[in-house]
GUDREN-912677 format. One record per residue (C-alpha): x, y, z; residue in three letters. Coordinates in pm, whole numbers, plus 50000, padded with zeros to 5 digits. Example, Ala and Ser with C-alpha at 12.3 -4.5 7.8 and 13.67 -1.06 7.14 Angstrom:
REM residues 2
512304955050780ALA
513674989450714SER
END
This chain:
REM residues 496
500005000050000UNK
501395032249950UNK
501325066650108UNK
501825096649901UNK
500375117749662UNK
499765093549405UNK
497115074949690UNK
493245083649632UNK
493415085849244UNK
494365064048924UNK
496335077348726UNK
495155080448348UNK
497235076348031UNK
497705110647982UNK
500635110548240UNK
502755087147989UNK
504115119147817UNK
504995131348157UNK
506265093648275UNK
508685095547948UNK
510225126348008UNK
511105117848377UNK
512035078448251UNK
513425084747911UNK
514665043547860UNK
510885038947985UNK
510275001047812UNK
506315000447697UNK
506794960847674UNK
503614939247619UNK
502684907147786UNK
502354886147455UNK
506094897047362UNK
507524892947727UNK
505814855247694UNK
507334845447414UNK
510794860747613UNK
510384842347899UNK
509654808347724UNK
512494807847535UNK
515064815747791UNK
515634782347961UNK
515384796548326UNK
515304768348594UNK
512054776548777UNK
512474774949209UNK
511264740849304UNK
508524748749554UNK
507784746049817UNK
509774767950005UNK
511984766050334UNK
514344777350614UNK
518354774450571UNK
519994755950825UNK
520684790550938UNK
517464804850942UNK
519004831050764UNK
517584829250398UNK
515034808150192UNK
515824772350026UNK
513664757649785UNK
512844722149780UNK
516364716549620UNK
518034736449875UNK
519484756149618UNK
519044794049796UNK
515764819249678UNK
516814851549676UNK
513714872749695UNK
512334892649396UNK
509064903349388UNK
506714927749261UNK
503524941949399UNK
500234930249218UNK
497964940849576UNK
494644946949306UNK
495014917149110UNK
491684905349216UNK
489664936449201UNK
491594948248895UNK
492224919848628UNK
490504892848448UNK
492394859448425UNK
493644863848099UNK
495264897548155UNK
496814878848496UNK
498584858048227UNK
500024885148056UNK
500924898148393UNK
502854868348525UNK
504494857348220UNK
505964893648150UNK
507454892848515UNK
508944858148495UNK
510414873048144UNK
512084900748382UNK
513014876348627UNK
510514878548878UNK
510044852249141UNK
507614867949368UNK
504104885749399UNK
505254900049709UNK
501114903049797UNK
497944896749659UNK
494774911349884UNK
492154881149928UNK
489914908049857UNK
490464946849730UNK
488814978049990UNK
489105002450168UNK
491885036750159UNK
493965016449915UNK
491405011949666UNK
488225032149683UNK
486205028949403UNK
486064993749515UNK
483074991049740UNK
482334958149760UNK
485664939149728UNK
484414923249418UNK
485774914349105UNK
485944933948766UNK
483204913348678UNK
480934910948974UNK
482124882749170UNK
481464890649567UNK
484154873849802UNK
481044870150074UNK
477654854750026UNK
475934867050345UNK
476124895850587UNK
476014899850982UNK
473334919551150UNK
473634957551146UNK
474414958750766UNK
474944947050396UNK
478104967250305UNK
482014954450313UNK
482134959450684UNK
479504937250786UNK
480274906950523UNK
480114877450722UNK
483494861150704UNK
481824821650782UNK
480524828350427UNK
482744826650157UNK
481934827849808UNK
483074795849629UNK
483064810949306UNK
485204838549417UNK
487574816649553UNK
487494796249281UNK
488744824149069UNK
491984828449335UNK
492774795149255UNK
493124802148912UNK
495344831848967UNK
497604813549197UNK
497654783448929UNK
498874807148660UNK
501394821248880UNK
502794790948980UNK
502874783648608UNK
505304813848563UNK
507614803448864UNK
506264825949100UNK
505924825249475UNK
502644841149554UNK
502164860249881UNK
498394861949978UNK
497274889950256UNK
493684875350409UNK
492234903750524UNK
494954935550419UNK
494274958650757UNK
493824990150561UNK
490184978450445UNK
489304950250656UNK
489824960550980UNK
486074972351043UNK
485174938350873UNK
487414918851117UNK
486114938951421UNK
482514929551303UNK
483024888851276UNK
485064890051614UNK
487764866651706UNK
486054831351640UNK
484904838451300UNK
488634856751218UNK
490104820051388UNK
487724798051132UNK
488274819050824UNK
491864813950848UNK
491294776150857UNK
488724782150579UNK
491944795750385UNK
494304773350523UNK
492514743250392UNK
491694758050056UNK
495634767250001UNK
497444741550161UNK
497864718649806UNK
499624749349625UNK
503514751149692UNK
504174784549571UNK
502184799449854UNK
503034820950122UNK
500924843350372UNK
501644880450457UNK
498914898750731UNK
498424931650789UNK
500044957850523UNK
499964995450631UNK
498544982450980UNK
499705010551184UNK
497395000151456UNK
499244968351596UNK
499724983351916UNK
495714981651973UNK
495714950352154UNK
492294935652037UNK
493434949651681UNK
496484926551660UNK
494414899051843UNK
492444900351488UNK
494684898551274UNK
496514871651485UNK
493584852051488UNK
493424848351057UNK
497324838651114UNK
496664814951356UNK
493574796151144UNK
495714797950866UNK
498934781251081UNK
496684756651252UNK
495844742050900UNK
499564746950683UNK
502354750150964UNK
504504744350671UNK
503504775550500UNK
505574806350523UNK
503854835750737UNK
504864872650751UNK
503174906050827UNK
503694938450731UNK
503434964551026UNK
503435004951015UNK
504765030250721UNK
507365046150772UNK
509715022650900UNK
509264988451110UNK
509844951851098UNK
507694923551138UNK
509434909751514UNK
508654946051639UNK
505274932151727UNK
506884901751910UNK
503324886551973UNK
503934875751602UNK
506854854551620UNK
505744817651685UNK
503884821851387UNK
505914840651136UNK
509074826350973UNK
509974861450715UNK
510694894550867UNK
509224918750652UNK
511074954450661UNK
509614983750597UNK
511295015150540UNK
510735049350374UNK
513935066650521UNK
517905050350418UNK
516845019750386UNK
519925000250558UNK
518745016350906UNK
516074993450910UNK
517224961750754UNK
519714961951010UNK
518004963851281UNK
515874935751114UNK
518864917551069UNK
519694919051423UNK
516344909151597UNK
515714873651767UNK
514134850151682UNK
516614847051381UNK
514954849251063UNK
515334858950705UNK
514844893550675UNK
514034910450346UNK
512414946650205UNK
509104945150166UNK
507914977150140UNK
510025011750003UNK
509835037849738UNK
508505025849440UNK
509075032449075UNK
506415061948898UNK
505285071049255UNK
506095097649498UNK
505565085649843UNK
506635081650136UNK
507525099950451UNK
510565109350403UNK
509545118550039UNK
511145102149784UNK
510265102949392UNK
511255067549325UNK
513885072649055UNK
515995046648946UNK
518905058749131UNK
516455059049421UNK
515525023649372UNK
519085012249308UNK
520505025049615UNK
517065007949816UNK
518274972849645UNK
522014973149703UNK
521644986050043UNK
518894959550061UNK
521384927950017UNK
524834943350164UNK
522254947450554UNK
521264912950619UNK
518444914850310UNK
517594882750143UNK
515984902349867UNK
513484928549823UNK
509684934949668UNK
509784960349431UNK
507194980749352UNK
505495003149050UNK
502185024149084UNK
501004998348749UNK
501624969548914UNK
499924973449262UNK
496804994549188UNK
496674979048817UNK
494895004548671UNK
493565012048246UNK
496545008548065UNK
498954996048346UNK
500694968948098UNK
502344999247885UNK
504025012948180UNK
505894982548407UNK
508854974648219UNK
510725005848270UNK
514195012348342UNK
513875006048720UNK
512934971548584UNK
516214968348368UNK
518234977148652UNK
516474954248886UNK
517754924148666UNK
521184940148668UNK
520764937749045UNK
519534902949029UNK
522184891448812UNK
525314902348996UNK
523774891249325UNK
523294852449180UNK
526504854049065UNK
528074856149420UNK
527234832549704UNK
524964861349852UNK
523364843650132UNK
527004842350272UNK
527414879350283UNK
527324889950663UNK
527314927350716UNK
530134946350842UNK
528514962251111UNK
531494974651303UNK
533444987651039UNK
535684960751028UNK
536394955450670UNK
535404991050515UNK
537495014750756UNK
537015048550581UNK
535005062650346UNK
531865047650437UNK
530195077850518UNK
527525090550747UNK
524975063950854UNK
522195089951028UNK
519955085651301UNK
518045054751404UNK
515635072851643UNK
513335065451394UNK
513135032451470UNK
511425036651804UNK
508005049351698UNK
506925062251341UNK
505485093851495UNK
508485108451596UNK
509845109051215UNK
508895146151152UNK
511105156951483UNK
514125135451392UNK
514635142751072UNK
515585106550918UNK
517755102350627UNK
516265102650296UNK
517155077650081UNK
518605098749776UNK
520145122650016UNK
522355099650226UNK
525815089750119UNK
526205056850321UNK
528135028450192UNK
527274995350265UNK
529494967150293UNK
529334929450359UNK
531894902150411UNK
531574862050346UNK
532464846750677UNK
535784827450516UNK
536794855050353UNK
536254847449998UNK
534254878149870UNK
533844919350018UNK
531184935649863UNK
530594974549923UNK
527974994749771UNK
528645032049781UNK
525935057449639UNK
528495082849605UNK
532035081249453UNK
534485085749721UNK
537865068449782UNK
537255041650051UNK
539825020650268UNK
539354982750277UNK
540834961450559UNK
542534935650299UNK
543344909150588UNK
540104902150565UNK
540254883650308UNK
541314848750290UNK
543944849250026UNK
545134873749685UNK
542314886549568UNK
541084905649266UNK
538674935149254UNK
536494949548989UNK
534434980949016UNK
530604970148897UNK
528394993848732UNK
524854990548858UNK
523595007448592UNK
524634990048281UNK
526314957948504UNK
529374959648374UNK
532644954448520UNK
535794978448523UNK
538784956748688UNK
541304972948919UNK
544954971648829UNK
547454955348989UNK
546454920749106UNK
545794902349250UNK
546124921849541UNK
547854911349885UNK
545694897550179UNK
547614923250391UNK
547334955150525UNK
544474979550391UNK
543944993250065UNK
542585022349892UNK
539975020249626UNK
538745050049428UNK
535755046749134UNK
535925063248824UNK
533375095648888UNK
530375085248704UNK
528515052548582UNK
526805051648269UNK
523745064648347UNK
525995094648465UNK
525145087948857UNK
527905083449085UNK
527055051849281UNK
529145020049255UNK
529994985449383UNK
533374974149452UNK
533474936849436UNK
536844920549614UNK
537104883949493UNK
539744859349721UNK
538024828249607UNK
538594804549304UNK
535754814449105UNK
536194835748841UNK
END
């Protein structure tokens, strides 16, 4: 869900002039061509269902072969989309490499979406058959009822999904519009609608669960009791199933409501303001799990508190700052492709798209779920700059009197380590000279200066390079998009 300017209206298809000016290697890609793309590439698809590492520090599928989150945002597929333009949605995301719907609403209502009334779908289908005393509108649905042919229709969207390789993240009662619903039906009928869903959705392997979503009342007691209740119908049916929730905008994680962790196994982080604040402190909760970015700027949308346009220099830094704190990935996000409005399949293959593969790519190349963040400075000793306050962290209404880092105004370099010492990886969004502790590495290494823009490589001279001592490492001044962020990439192993 998304706060910002961008949040009561859909935006019409006069704004693509605008759009192209801001995104000028905008791509206005179809779903028919990115089909055809994606079935002739050859990609191994995950093998669902998926699990906890050893570790509990990042996702295995059934192959154990590591998941590293990517995801998009279809929250209106339901309300917005008939099944055939779901196809077209799913196969052009598995063409851009895509493994996630990072949610899909049960049912669309509420701020998010509010021309939607009844949480139906674009043809009429009503997710409820009957109503509780007191009313016959979306609050008073009576949630002992469902509709099988509505639910019927879910199962179809999940099927194509999973027929595109994607992981599907369902949200059974998104807290935004179904709070007054949940209040309604009480805690007994929240309990056996979860089962109702956990029964239905047990058989598919490429679902997950994810409660809440802007639900910035947690700390109401019989408020989280709710939406504890759907989790705990749904857990008492699929244990196996992967839960998360999203909490508050502008910045939390999922174990800040601790009443939540017996039943989740994903920390969801959300964060508006330099986004390695709060994957770090993600990254550092108990119980130990794998923490990714759920929620940020997105692309064609300015939101967010700190205010961000989401650029795709904004976007870039979110990502890299994303998997060098702890992340295990991150759901990104484009005003088309989570309020799905007329015309949204010219407008989601844009450049922030692009770059996301570039970002996928490089990651999947290195052992990434290996990377442990250098937290104490230990391996980038200078020149990582200024990491801002994390008073934000402690409630999200002290934001306007602390002032929090905005993402395209800090200059914060990230770095992370592989605990033998085979790989450094440092993502700086400005180009500055930095000083690398070279000790600790496990042997001569080689380094190469990545462009995150293009994803090509520019080695540095001299190596291999001594395990001894530090180092000094300085970028040339701009990539090729003409920003000055850049990853250094130290490489003491035997792969190429």
């Amino acid at each position: 869900m998304r706060i910002g300017t961008f949040r009561h209206c859909s935006l019409s298809i006069r704004l693509a002039a605008l759009i192209s000016l801001i995104y000028p290697g905008l791509v206005a890609a179809k779903g028919g061509e990115s089909a055809v793309h994606a079935q002739s590439s050859g990609a191994t698809l995950p093998a669902y269902p998926l699990k906890l590492s050893a570790n509990h520090r990042y996702l295995v599928d059934r192959k154990n072969r590591p998941f590293l989150i990517v995801g998009d945002t279809p929250q209106g597929l339901m309300c917005r989309l008939s099944e055939a333009d779901a196809e077209k949605y799913f196969a052009d995301r598995q063409a851009h490499g895509f493994n996630t719907a990072g949610w899909i609403d049960v049912a669309c209502a509420g701020r998010d979406f509010p021309d939607i009334k009844s949480g139906a779908t674009p043809d009429g289908i009503f997710p409820f058959t009957g109503f509780l005393a007191g009313g016959t509108d979306l609050a008073h649905y009576d949630l002992t009822k469902p509709n099988e042919v509505y639910f019927a229709r879910l199962d179809r969207m999940i099927e194509i999904a999973a027929k595109h390789g994607i992981l599907v993240f369902i949200d059974p009662a998104e807290t935004a519009g179904w709070m007054p619903t949940l209040r309604n039906n009480g805690l007994a009928a929240a309990y056996a609608y979860g089962q109702y869903l956990g029964r239905r959705y047990k058989k598919y392997a490429n679902v997950g669960w994810i409660s809440g979503c802007d639900f910035n009342n947690w700390r109401v007691p019989t408020d989280d009791a709710l939406a504890l209740a759907v989790a705990k119908g749904i857990q008492s049916i699929a244990p196996e199933q992967l839960q998360s929730v999203e909490l508050n905008y502008q910045m939390s994680s999922s174990l800040d409501d601790q009443s939540w962790a017996s039943i989740i196994s994903l920390n969801s982080t959300y964060a508006y303001a330099a986004t390695y604040i709060q994957m770090l402190h993600s990254y550092n909760q108990t119980p130990v799990m794998p923490d990714y970015l759920v929620e940020a700027h997105y692309d064609l949308e300015n939101v967010g508190e700190p205010n961000d346009y989401g650029t795709p220099e904004v976007l870039r830094r979110q990502e890299y700052w994303t998997m060098l704190s702890g992340g295990v990935g991150q759901v990104y996000g484009n005003h088309y492709t989570w309020d799905l409005p007329h015309g949204w399949d010219s407008y989601i293959d844009t450049l922030g798209v692009s770059q996301l593969e570039i970002w996928k790519h490089f990651f999947s190349s290195l052992p990434w779920q290996d990377l442990v963040p250098d937290q104490q400075h230990t391996t980038l000793t200078d020149g990582f700059g200024t990491f801002g306050s994390d008073q934000i962290l402690l409630d999200s209404s002290t934001l306007a009197t602390n002032n929090p880092v905005r993402v395209s105004q800090s200059n914060y370099a990230t770095a992370a380590r592989t605990a033998d010492g085979s790989y450094v990886v440092v993502y700086m969004p400005t180009a500055r000279t930095v000083t690398v502790n070279m000790s600790s590495l496990k042997g001569p290494a080689t380094a190469k200066w990545f462009d995150p823009t293009n994803g090509t490589y520019h080695a540095v001279q001299g190596g291999p390079l001594p395990n001894t001592g530090t180092r000094q490492f300085t970028p040339p001044a701009k990539n090729r998009a003409g920003d000055s962020d850049w990853v250094l990439l130290i490489n003491s192993s035997s792969r190429p």
